[in-house]
Backbone bond lengths (Angstrom), bond angles and torsions (degrees), N, CA, C in turn:
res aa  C-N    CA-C-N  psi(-1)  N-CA   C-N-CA  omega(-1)  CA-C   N-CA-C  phi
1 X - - - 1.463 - - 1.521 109.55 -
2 X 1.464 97.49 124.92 2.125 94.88 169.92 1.280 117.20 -105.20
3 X 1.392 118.33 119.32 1.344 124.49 -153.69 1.957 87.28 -111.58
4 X 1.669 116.75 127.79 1.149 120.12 -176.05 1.450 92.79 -143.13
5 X 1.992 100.71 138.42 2.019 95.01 170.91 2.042 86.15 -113.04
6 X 0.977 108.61 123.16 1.182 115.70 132.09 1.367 144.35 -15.11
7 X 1.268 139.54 85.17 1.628 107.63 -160.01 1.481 110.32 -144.66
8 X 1.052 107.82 168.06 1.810 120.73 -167.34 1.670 112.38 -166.33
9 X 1.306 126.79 133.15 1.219 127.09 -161.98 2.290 96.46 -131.42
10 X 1.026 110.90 155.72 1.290 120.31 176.67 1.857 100.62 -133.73
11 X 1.451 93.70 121.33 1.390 108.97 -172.22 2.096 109.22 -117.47
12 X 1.117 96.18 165.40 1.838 105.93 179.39 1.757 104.81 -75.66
13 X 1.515 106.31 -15.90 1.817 103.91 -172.70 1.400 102.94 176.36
14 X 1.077 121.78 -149.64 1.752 128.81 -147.88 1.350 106.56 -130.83
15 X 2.139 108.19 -9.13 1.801 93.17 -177.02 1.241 107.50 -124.79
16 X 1.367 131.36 110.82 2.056 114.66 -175.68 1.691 86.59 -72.46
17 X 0.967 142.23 -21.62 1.601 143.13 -160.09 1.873 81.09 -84.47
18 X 1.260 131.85 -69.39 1.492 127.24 -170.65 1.665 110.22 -72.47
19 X 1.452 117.61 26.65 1.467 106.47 165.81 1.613 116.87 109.60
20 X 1.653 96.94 -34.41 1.588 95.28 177.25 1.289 120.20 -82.29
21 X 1.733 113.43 169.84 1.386 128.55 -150.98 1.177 131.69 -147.26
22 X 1.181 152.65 138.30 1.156 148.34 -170.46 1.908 119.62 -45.36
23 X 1.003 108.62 140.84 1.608 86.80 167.18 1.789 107.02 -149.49
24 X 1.217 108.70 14.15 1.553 108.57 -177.22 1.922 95.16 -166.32
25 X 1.370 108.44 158.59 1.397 117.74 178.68 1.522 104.18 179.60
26 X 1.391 99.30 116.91 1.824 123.66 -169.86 1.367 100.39 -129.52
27 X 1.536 112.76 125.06 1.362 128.88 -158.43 1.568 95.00 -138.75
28 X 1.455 126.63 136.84 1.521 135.26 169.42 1.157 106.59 -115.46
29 X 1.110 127.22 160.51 1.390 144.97 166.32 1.526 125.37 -86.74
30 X 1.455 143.14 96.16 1.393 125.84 164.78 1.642 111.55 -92.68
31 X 1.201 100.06 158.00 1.640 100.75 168.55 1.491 116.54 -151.84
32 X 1.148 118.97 89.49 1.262 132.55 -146.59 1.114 131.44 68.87
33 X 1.340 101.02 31.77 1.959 124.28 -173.19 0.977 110.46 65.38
34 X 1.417 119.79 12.63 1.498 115.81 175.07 2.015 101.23 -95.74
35 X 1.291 113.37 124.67 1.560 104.55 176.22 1.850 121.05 -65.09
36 X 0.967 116.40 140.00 1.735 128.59 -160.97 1.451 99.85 -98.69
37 X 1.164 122.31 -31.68 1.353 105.56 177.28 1.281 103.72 104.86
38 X 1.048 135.73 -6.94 1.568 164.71 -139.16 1.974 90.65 -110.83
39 X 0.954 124.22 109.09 1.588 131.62 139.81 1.497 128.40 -139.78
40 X 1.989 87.07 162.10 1.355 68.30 172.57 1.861 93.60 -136.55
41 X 1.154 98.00 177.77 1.947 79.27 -155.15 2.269 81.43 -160.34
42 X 1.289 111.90 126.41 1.552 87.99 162.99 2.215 76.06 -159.72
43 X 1.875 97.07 162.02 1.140 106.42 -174.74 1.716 82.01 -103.51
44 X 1.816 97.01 166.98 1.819 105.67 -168.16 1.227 99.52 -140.13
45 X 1.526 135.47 138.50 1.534 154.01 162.99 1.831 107.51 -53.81
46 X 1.134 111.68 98.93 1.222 108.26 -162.74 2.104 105.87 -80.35
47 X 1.540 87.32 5.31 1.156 94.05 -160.03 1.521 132.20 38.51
48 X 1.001 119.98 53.63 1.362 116.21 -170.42 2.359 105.48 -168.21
49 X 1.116 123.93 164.33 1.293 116.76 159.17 1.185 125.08 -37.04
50 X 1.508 134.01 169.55 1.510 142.86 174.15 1.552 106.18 -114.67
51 X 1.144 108.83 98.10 1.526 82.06 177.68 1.810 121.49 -97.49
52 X 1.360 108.75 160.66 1.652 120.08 -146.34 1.263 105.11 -61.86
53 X 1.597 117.76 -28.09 1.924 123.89 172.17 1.507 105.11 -49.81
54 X 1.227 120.36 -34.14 1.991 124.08 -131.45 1.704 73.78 -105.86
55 X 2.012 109.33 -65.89 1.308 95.08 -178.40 2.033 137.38 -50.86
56 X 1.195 90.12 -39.65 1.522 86.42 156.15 1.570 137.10 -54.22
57 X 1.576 108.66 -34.61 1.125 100.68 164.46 1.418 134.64 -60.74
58 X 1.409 115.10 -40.52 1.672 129.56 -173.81 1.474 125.64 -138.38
59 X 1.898 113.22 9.11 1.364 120.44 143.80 1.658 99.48 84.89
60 X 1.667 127.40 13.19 1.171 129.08 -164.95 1.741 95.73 -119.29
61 X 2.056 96.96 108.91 1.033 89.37 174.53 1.766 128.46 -115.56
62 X 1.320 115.92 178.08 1.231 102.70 -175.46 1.337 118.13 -41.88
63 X 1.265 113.07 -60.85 1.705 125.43 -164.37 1.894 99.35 -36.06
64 X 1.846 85.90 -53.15 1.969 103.89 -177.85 1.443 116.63 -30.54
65 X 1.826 102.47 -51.89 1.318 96.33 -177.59 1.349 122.36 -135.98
66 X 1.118 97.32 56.97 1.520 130.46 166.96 2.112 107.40 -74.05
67 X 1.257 120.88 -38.27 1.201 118.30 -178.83 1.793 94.29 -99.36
68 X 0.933 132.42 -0.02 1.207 109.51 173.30 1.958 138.52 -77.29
69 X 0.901 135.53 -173.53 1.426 124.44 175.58 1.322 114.00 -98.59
70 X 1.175 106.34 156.42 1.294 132.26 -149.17 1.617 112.93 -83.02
71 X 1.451 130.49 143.84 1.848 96.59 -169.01 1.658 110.64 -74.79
72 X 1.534 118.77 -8.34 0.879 113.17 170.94 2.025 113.75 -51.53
73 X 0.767 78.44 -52.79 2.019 99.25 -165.53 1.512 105.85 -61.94
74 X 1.746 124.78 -15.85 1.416 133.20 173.91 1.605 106.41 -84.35
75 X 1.533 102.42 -39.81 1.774 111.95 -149.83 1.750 99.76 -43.24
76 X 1.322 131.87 -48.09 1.462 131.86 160.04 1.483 124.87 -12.03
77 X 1.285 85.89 -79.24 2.315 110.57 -170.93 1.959 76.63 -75.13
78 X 0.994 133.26 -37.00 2.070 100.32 -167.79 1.400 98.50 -91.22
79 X 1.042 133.32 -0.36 1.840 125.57 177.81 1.313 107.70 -103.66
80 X 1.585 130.52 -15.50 1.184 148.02 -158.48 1.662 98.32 -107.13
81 X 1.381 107.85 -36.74 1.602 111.61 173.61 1.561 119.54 -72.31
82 X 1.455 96.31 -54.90 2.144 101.75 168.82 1.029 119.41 -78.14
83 X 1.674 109.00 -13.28 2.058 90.88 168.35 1.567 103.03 41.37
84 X 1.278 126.11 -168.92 1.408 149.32 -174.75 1.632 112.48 -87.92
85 X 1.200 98.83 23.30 1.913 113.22 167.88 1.470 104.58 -57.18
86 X 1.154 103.32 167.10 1.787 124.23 179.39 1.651 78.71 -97.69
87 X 1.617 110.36 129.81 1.244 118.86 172.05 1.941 112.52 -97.69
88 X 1.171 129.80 100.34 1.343 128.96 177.29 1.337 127.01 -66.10
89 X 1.133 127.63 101.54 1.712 116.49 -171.03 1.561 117.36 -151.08
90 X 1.115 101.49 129.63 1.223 106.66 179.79 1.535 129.01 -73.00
91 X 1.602 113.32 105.39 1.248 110.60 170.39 2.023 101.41 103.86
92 X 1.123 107.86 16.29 1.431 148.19 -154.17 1.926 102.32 -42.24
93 X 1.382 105.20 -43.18 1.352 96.05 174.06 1.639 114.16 -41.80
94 X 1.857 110.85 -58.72 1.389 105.01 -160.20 1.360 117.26 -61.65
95 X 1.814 129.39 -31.14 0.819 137.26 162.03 1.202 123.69 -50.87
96 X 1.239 129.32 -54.72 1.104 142.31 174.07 1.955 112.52 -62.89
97 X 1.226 121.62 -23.87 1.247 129.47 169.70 1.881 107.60 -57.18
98 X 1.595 78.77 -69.99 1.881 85.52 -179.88 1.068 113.00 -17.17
99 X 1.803 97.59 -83.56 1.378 116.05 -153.74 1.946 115.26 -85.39
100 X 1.138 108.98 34.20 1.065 122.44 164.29 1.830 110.97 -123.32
101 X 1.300 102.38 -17.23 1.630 89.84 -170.08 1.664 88.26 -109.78
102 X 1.602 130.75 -9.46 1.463 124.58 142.04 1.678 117.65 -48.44
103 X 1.223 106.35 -56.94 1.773 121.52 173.56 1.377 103.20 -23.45
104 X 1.169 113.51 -94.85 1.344 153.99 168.12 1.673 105.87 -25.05
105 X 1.223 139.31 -65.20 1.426 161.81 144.59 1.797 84.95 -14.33
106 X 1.138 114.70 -68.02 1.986 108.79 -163.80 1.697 97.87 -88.52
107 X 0.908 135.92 37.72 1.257 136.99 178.05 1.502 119.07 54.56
108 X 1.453 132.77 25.83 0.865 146.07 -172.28 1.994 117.50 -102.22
109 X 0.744 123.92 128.61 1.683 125.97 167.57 1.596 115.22 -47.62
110 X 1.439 99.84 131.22 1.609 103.71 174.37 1.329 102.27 -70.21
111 X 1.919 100.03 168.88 0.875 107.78 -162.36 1.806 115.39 -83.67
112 X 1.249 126.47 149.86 1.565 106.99 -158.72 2.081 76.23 -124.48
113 X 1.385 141.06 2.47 1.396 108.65 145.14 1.439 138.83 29.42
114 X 1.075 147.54 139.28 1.656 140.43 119.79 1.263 108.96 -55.11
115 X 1.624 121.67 131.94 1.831 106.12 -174.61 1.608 84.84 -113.80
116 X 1.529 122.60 139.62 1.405 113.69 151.25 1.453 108.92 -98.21
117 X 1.512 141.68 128.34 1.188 119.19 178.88 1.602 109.09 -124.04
118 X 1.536 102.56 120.59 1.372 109.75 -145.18 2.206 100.35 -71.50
119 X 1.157 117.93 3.23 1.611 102.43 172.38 1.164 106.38 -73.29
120 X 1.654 132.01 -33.93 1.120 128.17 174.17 1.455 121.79 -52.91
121 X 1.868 99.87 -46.95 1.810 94.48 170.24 1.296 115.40 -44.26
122 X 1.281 107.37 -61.37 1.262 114.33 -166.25 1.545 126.15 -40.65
123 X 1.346 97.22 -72.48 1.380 112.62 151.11 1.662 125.33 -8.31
124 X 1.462 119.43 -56.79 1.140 143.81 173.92 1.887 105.33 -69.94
125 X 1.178 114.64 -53.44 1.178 120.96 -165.78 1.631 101.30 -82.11
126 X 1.029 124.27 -20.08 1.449 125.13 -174.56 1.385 101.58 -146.49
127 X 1.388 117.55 82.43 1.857 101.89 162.90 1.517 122.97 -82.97
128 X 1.926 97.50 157.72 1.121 71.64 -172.57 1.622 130.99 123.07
129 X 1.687 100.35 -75.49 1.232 134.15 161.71 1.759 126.49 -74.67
130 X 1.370 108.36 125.19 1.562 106.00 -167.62 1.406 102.01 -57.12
131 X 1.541 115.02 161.11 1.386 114.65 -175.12 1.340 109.67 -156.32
132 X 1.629 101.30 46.47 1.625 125.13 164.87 1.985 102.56 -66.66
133 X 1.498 99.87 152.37 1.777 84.96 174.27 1.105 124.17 -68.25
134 X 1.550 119.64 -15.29 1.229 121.49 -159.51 1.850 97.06 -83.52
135 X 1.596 110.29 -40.16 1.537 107.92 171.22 1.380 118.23 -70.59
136 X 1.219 130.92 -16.14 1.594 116.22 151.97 0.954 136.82 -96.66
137 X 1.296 109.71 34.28 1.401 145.13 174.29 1.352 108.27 -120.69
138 X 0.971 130.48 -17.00 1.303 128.51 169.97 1.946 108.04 -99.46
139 X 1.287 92.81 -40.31 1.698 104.78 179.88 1.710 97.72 -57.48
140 X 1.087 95.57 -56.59 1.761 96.24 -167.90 2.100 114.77 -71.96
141 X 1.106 103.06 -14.89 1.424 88.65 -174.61 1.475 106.71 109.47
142 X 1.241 122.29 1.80 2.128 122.36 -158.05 1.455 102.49 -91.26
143 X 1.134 114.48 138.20 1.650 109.62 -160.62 1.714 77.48 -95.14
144 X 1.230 122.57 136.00 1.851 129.16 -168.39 1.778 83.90 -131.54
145 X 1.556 122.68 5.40 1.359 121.55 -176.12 1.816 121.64 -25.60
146 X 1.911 88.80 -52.61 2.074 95.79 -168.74 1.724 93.22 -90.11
147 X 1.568 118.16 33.54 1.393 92.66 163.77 1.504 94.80 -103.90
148 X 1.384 119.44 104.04 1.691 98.56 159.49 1.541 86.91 -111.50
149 X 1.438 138.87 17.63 1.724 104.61 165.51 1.477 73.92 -136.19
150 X 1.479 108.72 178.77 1.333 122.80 162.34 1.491 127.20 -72.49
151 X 0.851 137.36 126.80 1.655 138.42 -176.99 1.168 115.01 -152.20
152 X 1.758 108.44 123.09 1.634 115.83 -179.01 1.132 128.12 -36.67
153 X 1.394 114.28 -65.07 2.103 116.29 177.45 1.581 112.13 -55.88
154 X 1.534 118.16 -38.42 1.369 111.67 -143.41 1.751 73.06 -85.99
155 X 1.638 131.14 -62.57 1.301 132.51 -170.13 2.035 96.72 -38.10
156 X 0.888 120.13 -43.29 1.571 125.26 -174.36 1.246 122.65 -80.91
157 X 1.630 102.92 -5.17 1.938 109.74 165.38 1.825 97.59 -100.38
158 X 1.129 115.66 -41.08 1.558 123.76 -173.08 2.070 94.97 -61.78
159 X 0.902 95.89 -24.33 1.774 94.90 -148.36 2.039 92.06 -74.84
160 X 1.749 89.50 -40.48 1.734 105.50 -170.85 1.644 99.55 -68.39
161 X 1.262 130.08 -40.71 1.364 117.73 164.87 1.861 121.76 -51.87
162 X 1.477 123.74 -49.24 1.247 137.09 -172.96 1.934 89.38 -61.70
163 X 1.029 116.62 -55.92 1.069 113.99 -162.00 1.489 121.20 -63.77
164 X 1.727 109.02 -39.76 1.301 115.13 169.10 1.367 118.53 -67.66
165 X 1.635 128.21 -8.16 1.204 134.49 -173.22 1.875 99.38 -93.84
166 X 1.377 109.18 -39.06 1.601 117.92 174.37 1.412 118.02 -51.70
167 X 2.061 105.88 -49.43 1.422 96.33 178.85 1.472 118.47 -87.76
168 X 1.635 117.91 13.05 1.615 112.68 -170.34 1.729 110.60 92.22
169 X 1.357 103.24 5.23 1.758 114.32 -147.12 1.928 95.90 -48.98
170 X 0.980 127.72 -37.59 1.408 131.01 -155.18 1.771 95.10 -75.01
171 X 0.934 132.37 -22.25 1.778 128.94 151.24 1.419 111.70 -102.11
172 X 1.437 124.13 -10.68 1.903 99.97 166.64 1.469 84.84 -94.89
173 X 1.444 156.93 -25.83 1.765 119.56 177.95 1.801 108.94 -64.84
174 X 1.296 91.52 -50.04 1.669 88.05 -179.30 1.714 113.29 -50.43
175 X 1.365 125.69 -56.64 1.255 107.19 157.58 1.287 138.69 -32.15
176 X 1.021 127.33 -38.76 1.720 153.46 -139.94 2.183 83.91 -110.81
177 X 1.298 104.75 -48.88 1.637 77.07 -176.32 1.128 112.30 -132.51
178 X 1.645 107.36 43.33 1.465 98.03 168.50 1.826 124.36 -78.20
179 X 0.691 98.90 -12.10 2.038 97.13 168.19 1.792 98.34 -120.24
180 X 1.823 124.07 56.04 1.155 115.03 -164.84 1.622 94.38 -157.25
181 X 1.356 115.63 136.91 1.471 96.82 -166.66 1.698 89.25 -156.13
182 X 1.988 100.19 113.33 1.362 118.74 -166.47 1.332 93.64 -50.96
183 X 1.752 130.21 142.80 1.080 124.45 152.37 1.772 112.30 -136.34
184 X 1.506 125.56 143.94 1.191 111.37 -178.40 1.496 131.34 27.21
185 X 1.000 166.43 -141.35 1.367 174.40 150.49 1.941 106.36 -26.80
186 X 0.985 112.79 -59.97 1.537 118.73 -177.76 1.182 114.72 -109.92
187 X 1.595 114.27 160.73 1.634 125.67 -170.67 1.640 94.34 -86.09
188 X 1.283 137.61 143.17 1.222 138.72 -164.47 1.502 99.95 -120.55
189 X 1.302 165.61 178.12 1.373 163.57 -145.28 1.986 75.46 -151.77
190 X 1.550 107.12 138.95 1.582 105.87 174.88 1.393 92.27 -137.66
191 X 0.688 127.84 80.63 1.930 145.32 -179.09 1.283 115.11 -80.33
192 X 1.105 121.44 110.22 1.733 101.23 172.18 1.456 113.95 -91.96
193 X 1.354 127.21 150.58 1.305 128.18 -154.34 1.597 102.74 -107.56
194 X 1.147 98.49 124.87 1.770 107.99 -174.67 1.519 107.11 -72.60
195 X 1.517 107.32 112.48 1.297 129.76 171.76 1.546 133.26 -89.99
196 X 1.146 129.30 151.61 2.239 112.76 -168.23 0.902 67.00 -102.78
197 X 1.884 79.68 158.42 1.181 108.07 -144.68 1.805 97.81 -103.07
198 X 1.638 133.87 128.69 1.393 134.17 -167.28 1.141 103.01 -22.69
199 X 1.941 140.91 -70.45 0.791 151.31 -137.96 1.375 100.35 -138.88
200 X 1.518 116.85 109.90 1.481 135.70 169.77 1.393 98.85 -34.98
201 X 1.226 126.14 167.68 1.639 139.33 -167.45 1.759 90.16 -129.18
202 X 1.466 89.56 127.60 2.144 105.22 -170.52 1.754 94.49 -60.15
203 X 1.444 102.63 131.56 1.267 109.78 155.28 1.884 119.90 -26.09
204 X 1.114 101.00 152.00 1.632 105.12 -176.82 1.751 101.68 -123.66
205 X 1.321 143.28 -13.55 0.580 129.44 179.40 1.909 99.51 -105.35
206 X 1.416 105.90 143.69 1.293 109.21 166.92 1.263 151.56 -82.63
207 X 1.187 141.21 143.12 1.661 126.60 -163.29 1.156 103.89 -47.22
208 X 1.325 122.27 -58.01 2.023 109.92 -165.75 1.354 91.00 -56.12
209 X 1.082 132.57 -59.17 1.522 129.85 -160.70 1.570 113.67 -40.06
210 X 1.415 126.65 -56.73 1.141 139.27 165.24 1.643 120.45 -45.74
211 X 1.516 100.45 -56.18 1.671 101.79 174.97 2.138 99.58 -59.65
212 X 0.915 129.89 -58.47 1.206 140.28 168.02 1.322 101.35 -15.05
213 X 1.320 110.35 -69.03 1.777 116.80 -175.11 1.491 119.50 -67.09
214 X 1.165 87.56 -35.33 1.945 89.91 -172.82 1.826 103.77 -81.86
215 X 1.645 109.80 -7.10 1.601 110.74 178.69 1.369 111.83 -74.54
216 X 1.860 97.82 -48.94 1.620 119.42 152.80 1.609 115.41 -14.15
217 X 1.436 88.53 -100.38 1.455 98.76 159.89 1.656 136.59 16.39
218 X 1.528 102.27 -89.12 1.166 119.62 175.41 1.776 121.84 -66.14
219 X 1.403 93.82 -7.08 1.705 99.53 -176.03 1.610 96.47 -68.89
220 X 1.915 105.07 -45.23 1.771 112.97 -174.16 1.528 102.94 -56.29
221 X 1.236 150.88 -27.26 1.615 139.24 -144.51 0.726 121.58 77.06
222 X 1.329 132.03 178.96 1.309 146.72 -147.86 1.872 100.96 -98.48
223 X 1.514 116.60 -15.15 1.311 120.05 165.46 1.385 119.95 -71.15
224 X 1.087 118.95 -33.61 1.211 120.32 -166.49 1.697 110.87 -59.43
225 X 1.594 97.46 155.20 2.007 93.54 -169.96 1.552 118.63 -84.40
226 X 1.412 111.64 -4.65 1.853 144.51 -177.31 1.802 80.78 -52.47
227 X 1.385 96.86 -72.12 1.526 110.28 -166.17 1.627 137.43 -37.28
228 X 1.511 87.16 -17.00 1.521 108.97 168.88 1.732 123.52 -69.38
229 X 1.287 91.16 -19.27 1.590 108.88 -164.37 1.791 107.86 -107.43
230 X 1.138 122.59 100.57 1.579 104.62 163.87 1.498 126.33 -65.01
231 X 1.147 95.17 -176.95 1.467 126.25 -164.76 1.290 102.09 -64.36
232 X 0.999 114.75 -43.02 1.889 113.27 176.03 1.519 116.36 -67.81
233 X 1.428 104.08 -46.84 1.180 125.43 -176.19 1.592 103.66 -48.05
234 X 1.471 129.86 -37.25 1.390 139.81 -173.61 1.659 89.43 -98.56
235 X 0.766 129.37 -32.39 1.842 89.30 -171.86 1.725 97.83 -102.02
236 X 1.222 126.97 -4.49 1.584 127.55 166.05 1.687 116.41 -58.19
């Protein structure tokens, strides 16, 4: 089973080293690149100002999340959700900056993850070619329509489509679960068990045919490797 979260974070600016801070984090679930339905998504008190660059980007303002919790008070339910998943993210350093120098900030260990970070796919898969989400979203066909601001979950459901289109995903899931059938919490093996069959299937070879062979047969001697095999054994 390949267990992958998806992920995307919404921050106050571009430096956790110059002061800024997390203020949103939307995480999906794949499991065999197939999405689970599984998120986890919460807004965070950045404790600090909003400034008007950051708010323009994703419409999250101070006042907004002024009652919200603190990233201290999440760090639990979001380490408890990615477990030791391959984390997917686009553009993965900055994300991965944050919420490691948040980590770290509450006395906690960064995150030690597998990161895939899909600009690099891209990059690889298309040089050359811009590889903003919104252009592989346009490259691929992904309707990115309800993004007009930025937002963690919805950017982290859009991101799991781009991405499954990057690795080919729509023939490696079908590979991946064709004798595999999602159930509740875990992928379950759904095998059907090969049963005999009511009524044996009529011989195909015919009596003369057999006497024929086994006459054969005896012409080679008693060395020959035919001889190992009876007469039934050849017309069965």
């Amino acid at each position: 089973m390949i267990r992958e979260i998806v992920l995307d974070t919404e921050t106050t600016g571009l430096s956790p080293q110059g002061g800024d801070r997390l203020v949103e984090i939307g995480c999906v679930e794949l499991i065999n690149h197939i999405p689970t339905g599984k998120h986890f998504h919460v807004y965070i008190n950045p404790q600090r100002s909003m400034p008007e660059e950051a708010f323009r980007v994703h419409g999250l303002s101070e006042e907004f999340l002024s009652d919200k919790p603190l990233f201290t008070d999440i760090i639990e339910d979001f380490l408890s959700f990615i477990g030791n998943a391959t984390l997917v993210i686009h553009n993965a350093p900055f994300d991965m900056g944050f919420l490691n120098a948040q980590l770290i900030n509450a006395g906690r260990a960064a995150l030690t993850n597998p990161v895939i970070d899909t600009v690099m796919v891209a990059r690889q898969k298309h040089p050359g070619a811009r590889v903003s989400l919104d252009a592989l979203c346009k490259h691929y066909g992904i309707d990115n329509s309800r993004r007009t601001l930025h937002g963690a979950l919805l950017d982290s459901e859009i991101l799991a489509e781009v991405y499954l289109e990057l690795i080919g995903g729509k023939q490696v899931s079908l590979a991946l679960m064709a004798d595999e059938q999602f159930s509740g919490d875990a992928i379950v093996a759904d095998r059907i068990p090969v049963r005999p069959r009511p009524t044996p299937l009529a011989g195909r070879i015919h009596v003369s045919e057999a006497e024929a062979h086994s006459a054969f047969i005896e012409k080679m001697g008693e060395s020959a490797i035919w001889s190992k095999y009876t007469v039934q054994d050849a017309a069965e």
